[in-house]
Structures are given as structure tokens and as C-alpha cells.
N, C-alpha and C positions, 0 to 999 in steps of 0.2 A: 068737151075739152080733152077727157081720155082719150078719147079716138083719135083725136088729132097729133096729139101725144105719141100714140104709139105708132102711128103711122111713120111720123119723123124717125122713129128709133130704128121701126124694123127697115128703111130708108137708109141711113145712117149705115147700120150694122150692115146690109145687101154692098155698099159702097167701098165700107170695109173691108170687108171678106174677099172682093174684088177688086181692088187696088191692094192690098198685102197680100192678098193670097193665102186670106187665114182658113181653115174651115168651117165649116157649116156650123157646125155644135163645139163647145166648147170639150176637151180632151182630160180626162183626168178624172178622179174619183170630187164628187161633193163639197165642200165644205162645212163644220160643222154648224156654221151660221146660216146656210142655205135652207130655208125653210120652204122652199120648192117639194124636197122630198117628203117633207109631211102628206102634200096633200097628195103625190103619186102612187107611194106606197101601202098599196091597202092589202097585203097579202098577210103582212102582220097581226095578231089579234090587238085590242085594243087593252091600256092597259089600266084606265078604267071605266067603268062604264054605271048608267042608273043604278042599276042593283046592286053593283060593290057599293055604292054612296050610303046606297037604303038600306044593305045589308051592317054596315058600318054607322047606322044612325040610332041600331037600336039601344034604349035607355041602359037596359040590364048591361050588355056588352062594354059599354062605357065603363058605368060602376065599376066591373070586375077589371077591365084594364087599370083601371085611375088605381084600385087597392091593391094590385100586384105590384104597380110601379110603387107604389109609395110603400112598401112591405119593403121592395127590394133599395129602397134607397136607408129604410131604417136600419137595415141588415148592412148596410156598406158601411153606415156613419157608425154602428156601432165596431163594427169588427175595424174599422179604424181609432174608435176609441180603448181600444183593448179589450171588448165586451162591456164597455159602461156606457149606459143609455146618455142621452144628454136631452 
């Protein structure tokens, strides 16, 4: 049923292009909803991949983020309190 699908389209579109006179490809830069370009543009690095994930899973690493962040939110709420803990 795909095939036959696209067959009407690329049909369609051939019909179009020749009776308006449009071009071949469409003209202009992307849009940002166009998800075409994901899968063309491999010249990119990727921005993540297994080993950030695995790198990012380890136990300790967690621990020490969770007790920064919550250091620095004790440090905010106090020095918003005038230096008194709450």
C-alpha cells in the first residue's frame, strides 16, 4: 500500500512541476520541523551516544552531583534567609 502511495505522490508532484513550472527540489533553507535532515546529515558528531549514557550511570557520579546540588540550594535558601538555616 506504501508503494502505491508514493507512486501517486511522486505522479502528482512530476504533474505539478510541469504544468506550473515549479522546480525540481524545493528552494530555500530547511525548516526547523523538517526531520529529513536528521537522517542526511551525518557529518556532525553525535550528541550522545552509549558511553556518555554509561558514563553518566555510574552510582558514585550521581551521589556527588545530587550532594552539590542540594549544598547549593542550601547555600541559596540560606543566604536568602539572611544566613539563618530554616
Amino acid at each position: 500500500m506504501a508503494t502505491l502511495g508514493k507512486i501517486l505522490l511522486d505522479g502528482t508532484d512530476i504533474i505539478t512541476r510541469k504544468t506550473f513550472d515549479y522546480p525540481d527540489r524545493p528552494t530555500g533553507e530547511r525548516k526547523a520541523w523538517d526531520l529529513s535532515k536528521f537522517a542526511e546529515d551525518q557529518s556532525k558528531p553525535a550528541r550522545s551516544t552509549k558511553y556518555l549514557t554509561k558514563f553518566y550511570e555510574i552510582d558514585d557520579l550521581t551521589r556527588k552531583r545530587n550532594a552539590l546540588v542540594k549544598n547549593g540550594f542550601k547555600a541559596i535558601r540560606k543566604a536568602k534567609n539572611n544566613g539563618r538555616d530554616k
